[in-house]
C-alpha positions as CSV (number, residue, x, y, z in Angstrom):
1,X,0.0,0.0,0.0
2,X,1.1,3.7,-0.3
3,X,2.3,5.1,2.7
4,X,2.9,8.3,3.7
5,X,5.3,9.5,6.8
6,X,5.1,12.9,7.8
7,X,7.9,14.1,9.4
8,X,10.7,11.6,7.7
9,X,13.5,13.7,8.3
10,X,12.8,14.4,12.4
11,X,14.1,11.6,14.9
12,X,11.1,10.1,15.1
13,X,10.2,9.6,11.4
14,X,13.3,8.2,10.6
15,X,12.6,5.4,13.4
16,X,8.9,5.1,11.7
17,X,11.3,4.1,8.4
18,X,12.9,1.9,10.4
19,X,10.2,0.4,11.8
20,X,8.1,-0.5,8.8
21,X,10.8,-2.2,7.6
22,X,11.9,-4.1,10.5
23,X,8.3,-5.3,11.1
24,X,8.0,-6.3,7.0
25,X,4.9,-4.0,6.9
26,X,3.6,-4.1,3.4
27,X,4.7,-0.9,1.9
28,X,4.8,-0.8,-1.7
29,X,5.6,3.1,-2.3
30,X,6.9,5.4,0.3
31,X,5.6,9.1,0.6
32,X,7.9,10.7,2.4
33,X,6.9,14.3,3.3
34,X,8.6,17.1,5.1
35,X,8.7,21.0,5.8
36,X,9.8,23.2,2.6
37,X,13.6,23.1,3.9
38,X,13.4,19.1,3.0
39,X,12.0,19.6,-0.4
40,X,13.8,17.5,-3.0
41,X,15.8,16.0,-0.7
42,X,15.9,11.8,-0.9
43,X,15.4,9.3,1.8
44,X,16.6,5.5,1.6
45,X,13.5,2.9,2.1
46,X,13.7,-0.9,1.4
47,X,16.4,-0.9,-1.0
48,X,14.9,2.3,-2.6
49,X,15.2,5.9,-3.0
50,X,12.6,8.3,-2.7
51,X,12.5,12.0,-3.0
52,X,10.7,13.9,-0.3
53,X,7.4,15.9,-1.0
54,X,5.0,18.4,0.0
55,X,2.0,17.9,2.0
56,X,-0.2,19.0,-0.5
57,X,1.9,16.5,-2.9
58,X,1.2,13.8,-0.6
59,X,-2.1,13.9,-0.6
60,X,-2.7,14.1,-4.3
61,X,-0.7,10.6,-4.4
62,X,-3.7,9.4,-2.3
63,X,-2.0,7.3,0.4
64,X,-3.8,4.8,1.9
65,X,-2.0,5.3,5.5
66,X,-0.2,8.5,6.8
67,X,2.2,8.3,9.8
68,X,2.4,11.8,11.3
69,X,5.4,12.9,13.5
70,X,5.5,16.4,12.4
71,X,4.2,18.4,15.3
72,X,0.9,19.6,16.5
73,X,0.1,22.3,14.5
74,X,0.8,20.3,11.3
75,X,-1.7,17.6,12.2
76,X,-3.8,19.8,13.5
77,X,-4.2,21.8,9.9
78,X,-3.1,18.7,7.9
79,X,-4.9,15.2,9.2
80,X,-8.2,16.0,8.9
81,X,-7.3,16.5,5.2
82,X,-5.6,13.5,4.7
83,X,-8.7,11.7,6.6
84,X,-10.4,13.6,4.0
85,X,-9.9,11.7,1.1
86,X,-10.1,7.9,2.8
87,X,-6.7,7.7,4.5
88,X,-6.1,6.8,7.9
89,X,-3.8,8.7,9.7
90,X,-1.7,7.8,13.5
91,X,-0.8,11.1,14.7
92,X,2.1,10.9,17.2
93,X,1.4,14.9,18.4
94,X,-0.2,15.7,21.3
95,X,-2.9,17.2,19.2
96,X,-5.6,14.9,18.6
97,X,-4.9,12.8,22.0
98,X,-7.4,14.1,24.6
99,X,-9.8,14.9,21.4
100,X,-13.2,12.9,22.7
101,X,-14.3,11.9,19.4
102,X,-10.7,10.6,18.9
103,X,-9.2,6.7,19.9
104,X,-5.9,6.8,21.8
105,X,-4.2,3.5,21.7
106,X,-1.4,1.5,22.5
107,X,-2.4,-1.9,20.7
108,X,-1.7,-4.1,23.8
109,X,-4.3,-2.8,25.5
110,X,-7.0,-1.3,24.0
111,X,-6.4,-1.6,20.1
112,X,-10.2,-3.5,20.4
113,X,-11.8,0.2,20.6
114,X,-10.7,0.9,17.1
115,X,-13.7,0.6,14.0
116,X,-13.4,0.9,10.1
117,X,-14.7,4.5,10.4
118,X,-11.7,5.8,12.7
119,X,-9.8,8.0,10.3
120,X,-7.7,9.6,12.6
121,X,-6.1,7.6,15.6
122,X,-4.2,9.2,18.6
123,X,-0.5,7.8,19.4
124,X,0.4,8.4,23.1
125,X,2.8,10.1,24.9
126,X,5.9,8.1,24.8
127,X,6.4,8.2,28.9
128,X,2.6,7.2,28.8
129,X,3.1,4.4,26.5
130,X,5.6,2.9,28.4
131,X,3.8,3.3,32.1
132,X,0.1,1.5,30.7
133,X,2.1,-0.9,29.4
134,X,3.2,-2.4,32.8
135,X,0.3,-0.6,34.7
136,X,-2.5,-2.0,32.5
137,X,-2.4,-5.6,34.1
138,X,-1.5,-4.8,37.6
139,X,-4.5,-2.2,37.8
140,X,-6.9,-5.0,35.9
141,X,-5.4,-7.8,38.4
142,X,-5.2,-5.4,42.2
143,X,-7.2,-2.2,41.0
144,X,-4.9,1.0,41.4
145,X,-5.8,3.8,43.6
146,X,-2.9,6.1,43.1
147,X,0.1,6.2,40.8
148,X,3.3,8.2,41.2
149,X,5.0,8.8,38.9
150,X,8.9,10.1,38.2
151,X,10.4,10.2,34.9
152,X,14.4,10.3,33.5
153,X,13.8,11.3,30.2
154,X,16.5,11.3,27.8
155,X,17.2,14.3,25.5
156,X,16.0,12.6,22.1
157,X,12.6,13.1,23.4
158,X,13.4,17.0,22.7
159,X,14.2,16.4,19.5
160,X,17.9,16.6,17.5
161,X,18.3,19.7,18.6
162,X,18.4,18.7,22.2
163,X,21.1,15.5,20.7
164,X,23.2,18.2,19.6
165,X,23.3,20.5,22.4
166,X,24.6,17.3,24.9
167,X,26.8,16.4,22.5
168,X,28.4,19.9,22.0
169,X,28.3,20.2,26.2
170,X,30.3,16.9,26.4
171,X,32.9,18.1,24.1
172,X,32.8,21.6,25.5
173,X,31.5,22.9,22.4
174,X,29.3,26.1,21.9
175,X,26.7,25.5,19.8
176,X,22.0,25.8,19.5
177,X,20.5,25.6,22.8
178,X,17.4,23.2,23.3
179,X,16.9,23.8,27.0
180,X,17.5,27.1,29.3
181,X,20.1,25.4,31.2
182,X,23.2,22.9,30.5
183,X,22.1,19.4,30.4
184,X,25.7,18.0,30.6
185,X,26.2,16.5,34.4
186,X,22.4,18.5,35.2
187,X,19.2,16.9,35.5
188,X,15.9,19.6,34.8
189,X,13.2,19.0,36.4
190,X,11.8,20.3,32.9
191,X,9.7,18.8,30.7
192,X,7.5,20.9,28.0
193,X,6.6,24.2,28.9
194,X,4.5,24.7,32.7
195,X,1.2,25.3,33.4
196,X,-0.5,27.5,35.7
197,X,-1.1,24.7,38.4
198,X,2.6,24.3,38.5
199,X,3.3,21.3,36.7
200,X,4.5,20.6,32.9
201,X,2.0,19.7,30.0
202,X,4.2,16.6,30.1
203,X,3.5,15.9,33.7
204,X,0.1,16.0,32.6
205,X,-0.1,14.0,29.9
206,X,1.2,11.6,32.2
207,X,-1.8,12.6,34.6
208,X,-4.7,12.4,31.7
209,X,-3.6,10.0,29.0
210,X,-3.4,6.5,31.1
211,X,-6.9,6.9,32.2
212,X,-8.3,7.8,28.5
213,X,-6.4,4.7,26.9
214,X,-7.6,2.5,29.9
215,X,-11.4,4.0,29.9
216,X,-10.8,4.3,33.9
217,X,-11.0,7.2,35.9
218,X,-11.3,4.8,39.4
219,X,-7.1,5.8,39.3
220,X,-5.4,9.3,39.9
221,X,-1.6,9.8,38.6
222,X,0.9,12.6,39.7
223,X,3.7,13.1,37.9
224,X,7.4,14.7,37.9
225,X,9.1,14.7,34.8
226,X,13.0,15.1,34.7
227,X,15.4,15.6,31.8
228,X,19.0,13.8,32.3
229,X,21.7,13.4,30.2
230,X,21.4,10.2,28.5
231,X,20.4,10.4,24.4
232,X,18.2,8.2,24.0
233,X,16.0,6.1,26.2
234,X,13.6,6.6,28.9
235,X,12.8,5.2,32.5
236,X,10.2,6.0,35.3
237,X,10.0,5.5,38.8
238,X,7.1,4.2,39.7
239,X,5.1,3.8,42.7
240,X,1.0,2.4,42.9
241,X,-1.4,1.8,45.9
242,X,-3.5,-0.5,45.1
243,X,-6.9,-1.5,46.2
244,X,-6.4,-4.8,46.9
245,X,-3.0,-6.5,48.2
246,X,-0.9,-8.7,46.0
247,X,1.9,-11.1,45.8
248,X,5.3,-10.1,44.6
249,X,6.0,-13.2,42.9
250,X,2.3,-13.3,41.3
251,X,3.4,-9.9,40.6
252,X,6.6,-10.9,38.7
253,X,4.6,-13.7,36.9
254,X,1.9,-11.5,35.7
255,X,4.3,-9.0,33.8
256,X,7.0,-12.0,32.9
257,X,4.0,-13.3,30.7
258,X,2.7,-9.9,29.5
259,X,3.1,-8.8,25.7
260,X,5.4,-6.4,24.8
261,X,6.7,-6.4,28.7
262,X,10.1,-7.9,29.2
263,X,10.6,-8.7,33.4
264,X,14.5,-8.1,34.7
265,X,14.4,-8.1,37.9
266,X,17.1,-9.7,39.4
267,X,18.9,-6.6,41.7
268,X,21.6,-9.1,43.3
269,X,23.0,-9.9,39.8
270,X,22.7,-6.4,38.9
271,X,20.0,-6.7,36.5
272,X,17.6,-4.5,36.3
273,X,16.2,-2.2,32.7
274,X,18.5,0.1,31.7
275,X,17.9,2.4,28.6
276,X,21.1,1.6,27.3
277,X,20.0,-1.8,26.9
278,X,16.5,-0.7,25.6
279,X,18.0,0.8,22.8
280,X,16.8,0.0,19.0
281,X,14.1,-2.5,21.3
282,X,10.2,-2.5,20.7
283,X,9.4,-3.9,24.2
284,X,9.0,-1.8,27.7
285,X,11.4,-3.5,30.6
286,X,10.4,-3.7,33.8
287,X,12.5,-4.4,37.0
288,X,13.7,-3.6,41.1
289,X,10.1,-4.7,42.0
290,X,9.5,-4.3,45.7
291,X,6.5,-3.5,48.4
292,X,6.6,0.2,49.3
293,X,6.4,-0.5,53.4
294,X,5.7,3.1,53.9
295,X,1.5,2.5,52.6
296,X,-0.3,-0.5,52.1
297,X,-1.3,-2.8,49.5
298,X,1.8,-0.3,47.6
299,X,4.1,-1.6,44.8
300,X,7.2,0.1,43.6
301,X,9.0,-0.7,40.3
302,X,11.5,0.4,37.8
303,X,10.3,0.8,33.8
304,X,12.6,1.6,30.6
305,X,11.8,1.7,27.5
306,X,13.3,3.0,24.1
307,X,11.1,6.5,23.5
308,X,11.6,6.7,19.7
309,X,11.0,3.2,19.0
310,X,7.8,1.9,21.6
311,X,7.5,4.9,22.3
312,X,6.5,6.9,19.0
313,X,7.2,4.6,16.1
314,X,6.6,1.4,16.7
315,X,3.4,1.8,18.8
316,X,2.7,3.6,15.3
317,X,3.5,1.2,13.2
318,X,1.8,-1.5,15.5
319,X,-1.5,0.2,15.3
320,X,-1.3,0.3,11.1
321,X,-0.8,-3.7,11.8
322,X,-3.8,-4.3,13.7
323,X,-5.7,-2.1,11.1
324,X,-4.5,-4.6,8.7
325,X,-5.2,-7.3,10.2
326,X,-8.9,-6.7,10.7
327,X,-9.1,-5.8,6.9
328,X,-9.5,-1.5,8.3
329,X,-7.1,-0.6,6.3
């Protein structure tokens, strides 16, 4: 089918690329499309070469499937467009996600919500993506009360600009700023801009989006986001009160045998999910799983997952499969 990716030369389309061809999805011409500084520019796909094009361009090649990663103000203007003439776009802004008449999905755990007539499907937040993916079961085994929530969130998740600004600081280079501090040896408690409540719009997200893609508002989340320097990769620090007490070892069989969750959890051997070892992965690792002894029926575990792969494009890329599969698409 043709498939258009929006965004191609940013981080994360480039990972969508990479993606569609690591998962053999069945792309038989590319559409690659960018801002007007990328015009005419080529991109490598599957053996092939393909020149990058307009948005307007893209749409008169009628692609059946459009994977946006361009920002929200593009998908804002531009999706309802491409939805226009019969294509079904995964938008990986924040734009369209708290949208009521539009799905939000990580397939895992709620792909079932999606019908023939969605045009327009929300990707998640990549910190949210990774947290449902290891909260969905416990909350449908114990029933969560109250999540915390701490993040470690490399600087890809800014963007290349944010790449090149650590990489300038470690070789004591002055170069483009992403953030209005070093990030080199720092760590900002700084993620997206803040709101007048005092907390980040990523914080939020973190607050909002679990309980859309879960359909449960029985569950409250708080959040702290925190930049460090790593480039690519990110981990939470999680802590949830349940309803109902559990068993660690239930606890460590439940997400050994979930989908897409890979358990290390073995502290005395020293492993435990890193994001250097999530890197160029699909699946979210989960590890240092303990009882919080400070509140009851409380859990508290470690999760890292690769932000640019489960976390953008291959949750993506996933949701284009299960269109497939059930003939949507």
């Amino acid at each position: 089918m043709k498939v258009a990716v929006v965004g191609v030369t940013g981080m994360v389309g480039q990972i969508m690329l990479e993606a569609l061809a690591s998962r053999s999805f069945p792309v038989s011409e590319l559409i690659p499309v960018a801002s007007d500084a990328s015009l005419g520019k080529t991109v490598s796909f599957d053996g092939k070469t393909y020149t990058v094009v307009s948005l307007q361009q893209a749409i008169e090649q009628r692609p059946q499937l459009a994977l946006f990663s361009a920002g929200g103000q593009v998908s804002q203007d531009w999706a309802p467009k491409f939805a226009a003439i019969g294509c079904i776009v995964v938008d990986n802004s924040s734009f369209w996600r708290m949208h009521p008449e539009i799905k939000l999905v990580v397939p895992e755990i709620n792909a079932s919500v999606l019908t023939p007539e969605d045009k327009i499907i929300a990707n998640p937040n990549c910190s949210t993506i990774q947290l449902v993916m290891v909260l969905a079961p416990l909350h449908k085994k114990y029933s969560a009360k109250r999540v915390l929530v701490s993040t470690y969130q490399s600087v890809s998740g800014t963007g290349q600009k944010a790449v090149r600004q650590l990489n300038d600081e470690i070789s004591g280079l002055d170069g483009p700023k992403a953030y209005p501090h070093p990030i080199h040896k720092n760590a900002l408690p700084h993620c997206d801009v803040f709101l007048d409540n005092g907390y980040t719009k990523e914080e939020m997200k973190l607050a909002t989006e679990p309980q859309k893609i879960m359909s449960d508002h029985s569950f409250s989340i708080s959040a702290t986001a925190v930049r460090i320097p790593t480039e690519g990769g990110h981990s939470e620090s999680v802590n949830i009160g349940f309803d109902r007490d559990f068993d660690l070892d239930e606890v460590r069989d439940l997400l050994g045998n979930t989908p897409g969750v890979i358990l290390q959890d073995e502290p005395p051997n020293n492993h435990y999910p890193m994001p250097v070892n999530a890197h160029g992965k699909d699946e979210v690792f989960v590890g240092r799983i303990r009882r919080d002894f400070s509140a009851p029926n409380s859990l508290n575990l470690w999760i890292v997952a690769d932000n640019l792969r489960k976390g953008a494009a291959t949750n993506a890329v996933q949701i284009a499969e299960y269109l497939l599969d059930k003939e949507y698409l």
